[in-house]
C-alpha positions in Angstrom: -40.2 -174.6 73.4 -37.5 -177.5 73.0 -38.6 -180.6 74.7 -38.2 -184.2 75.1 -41.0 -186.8 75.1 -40.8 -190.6 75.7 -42.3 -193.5 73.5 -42.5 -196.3 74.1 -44.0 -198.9 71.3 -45.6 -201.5 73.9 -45.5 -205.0 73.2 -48.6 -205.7 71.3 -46.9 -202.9 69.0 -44.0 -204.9 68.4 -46.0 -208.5 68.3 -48.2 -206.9 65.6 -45.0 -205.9 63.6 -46.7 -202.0 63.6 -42.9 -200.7 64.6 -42.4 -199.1 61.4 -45.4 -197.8 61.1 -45.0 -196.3 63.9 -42.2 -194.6 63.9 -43.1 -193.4 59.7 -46.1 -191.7 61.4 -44.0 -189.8 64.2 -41.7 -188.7 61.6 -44.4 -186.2 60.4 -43.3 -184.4 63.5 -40.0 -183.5 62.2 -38.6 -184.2 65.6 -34.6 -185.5 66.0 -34.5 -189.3 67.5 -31.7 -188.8 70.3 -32.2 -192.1 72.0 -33.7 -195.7 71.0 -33.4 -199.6 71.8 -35.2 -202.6 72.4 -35.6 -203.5 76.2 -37.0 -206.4 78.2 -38.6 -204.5 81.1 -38.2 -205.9 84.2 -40.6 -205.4 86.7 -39.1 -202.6 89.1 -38.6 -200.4 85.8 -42.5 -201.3 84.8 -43.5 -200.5 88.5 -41.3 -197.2 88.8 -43.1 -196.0 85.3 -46.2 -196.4 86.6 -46.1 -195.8 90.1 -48.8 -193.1 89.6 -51.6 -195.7 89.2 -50.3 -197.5 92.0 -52.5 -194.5 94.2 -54.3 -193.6 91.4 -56.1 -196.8 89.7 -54.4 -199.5 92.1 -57.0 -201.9 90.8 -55.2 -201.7 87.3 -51.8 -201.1 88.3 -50.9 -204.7 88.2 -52.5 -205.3 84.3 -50.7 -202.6 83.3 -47.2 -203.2 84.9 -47.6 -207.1 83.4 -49.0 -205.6 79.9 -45.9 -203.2 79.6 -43.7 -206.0 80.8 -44.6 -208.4 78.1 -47.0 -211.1 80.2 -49.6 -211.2 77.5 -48.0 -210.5 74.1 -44.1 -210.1 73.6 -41.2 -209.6 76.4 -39.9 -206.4 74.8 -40.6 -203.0 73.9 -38.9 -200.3 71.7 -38.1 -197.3 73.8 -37.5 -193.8 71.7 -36.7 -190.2 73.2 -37.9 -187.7 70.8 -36.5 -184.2 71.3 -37.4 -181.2 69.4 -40.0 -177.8 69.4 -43.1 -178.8 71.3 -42.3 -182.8 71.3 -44.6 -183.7 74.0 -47.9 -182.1 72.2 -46.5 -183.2 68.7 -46.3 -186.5 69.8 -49.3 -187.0 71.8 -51.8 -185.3 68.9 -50.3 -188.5 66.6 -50.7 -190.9 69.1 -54.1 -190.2 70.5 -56.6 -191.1 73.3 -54.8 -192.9 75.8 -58.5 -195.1 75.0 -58.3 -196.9 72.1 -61.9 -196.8 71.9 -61.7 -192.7 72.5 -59.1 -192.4 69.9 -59.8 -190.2 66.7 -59.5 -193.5 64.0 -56.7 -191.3 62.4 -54.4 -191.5 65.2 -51.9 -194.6 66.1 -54.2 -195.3 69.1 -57.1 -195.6 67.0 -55.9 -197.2 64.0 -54.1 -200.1 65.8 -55.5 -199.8 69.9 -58.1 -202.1 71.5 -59.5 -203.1 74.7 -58.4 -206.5 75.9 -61.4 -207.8 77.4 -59.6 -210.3 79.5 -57.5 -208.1 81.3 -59.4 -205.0 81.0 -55.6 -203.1 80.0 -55.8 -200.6 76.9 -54.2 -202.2 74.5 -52.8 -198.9 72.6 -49.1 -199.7 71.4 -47.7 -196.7 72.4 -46.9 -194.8 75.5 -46.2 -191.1 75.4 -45.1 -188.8 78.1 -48.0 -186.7 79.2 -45.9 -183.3 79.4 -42.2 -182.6 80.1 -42.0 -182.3 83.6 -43.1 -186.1 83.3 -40.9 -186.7 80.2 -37.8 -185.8 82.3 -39.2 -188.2 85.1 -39.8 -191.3 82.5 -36.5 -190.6 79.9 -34.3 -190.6 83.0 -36.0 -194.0 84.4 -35.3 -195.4 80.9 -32.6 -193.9 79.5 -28.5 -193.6 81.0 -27.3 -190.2 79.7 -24.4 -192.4 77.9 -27.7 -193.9 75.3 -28.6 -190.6 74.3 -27.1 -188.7 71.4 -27.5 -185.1 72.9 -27.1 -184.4 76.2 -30.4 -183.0 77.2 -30.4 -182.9 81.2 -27.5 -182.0 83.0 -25.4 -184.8 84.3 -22.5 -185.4 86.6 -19.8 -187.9 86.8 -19.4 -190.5 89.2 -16.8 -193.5 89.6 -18.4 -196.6 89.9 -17.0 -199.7 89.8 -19.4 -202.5 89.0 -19.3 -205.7 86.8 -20.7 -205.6 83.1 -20.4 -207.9 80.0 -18.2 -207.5 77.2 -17.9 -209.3 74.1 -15.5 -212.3 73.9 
């Protein structure tokens, strides 16, 4: 089945210069980039991705919103939509255990996760979507349908008129 899956290579990722890494190791999957770029997350995005733990794991929804967000390594991430047969399981076989001390030592998770003892936050450079109902949630949180290459939701048009930067 033709899916999408978020990635996200967290800060720590990017600090530890593991980007290319990365992204040479999700090639294996054979899946088509349709989106990517490098984003300071600001906290009502980091807070709107998470919002699960926040009635979940409350006690660790604030480490994680402030480790996504870039409070303890690097104020950016790289965001990717990957898009292709089976993305999501694809994807999450590479990266591993959402545990970087559960992760098979083969996967990106294990090769390159840890547990920050300080804040108690899994370290594990990379964020995948779980499945694509949550894919859809997360790429449309991230993503404007004008970044992507393919249109892979349906979209509508609005008229908005609103203030934005151009170059001089």
């Amino acid at each position: 089945m033709i899916q999408q899956c978020l990635v996200i290579i967290k800060p720590d990722g990017l600090l530890k210069s593991l980007t290319g890494n990365i992204i040479s190791v999700l090639s294996e999957t054979k899946l088509k980039i349709v989106g990517a770029k490098v984003i300071k997350v600001p906290r009502e995005l980091a807070e709107k991705h998470y919002e699960n733990l926040k009635k979940d794991k409350p006690n660790v929804f604030e480490n994680v919103v402030n480790y996504i967000m870039g409070k303890y390594h690097t104020e950016r991430v790289f965001a990717l939509v990957y898009h292709g047969e089976d993305a999501t399981e694809k994807i999450r076989k590479i990266c591993g255990a959402t545990n970087p001390e559960e992760a098979d030592s083969v996967t990106i998770r294990g090769k390159y996760g840890r547990i920050n003892s300080k804040t108690q936050v899994f370290e594990n450079v990379i964020h995948a979507s779980a499945n694509p109902e949550e894919a859809e949630r997360e790429i449309k949180l991230w993503f404007k349908p004008e970044e992507l290459t393919e249109l892979i939701y349906p979209v509508k048009k609005e008229t908005k008129t609103e203030e934005v930067s151009v170059w001089k």
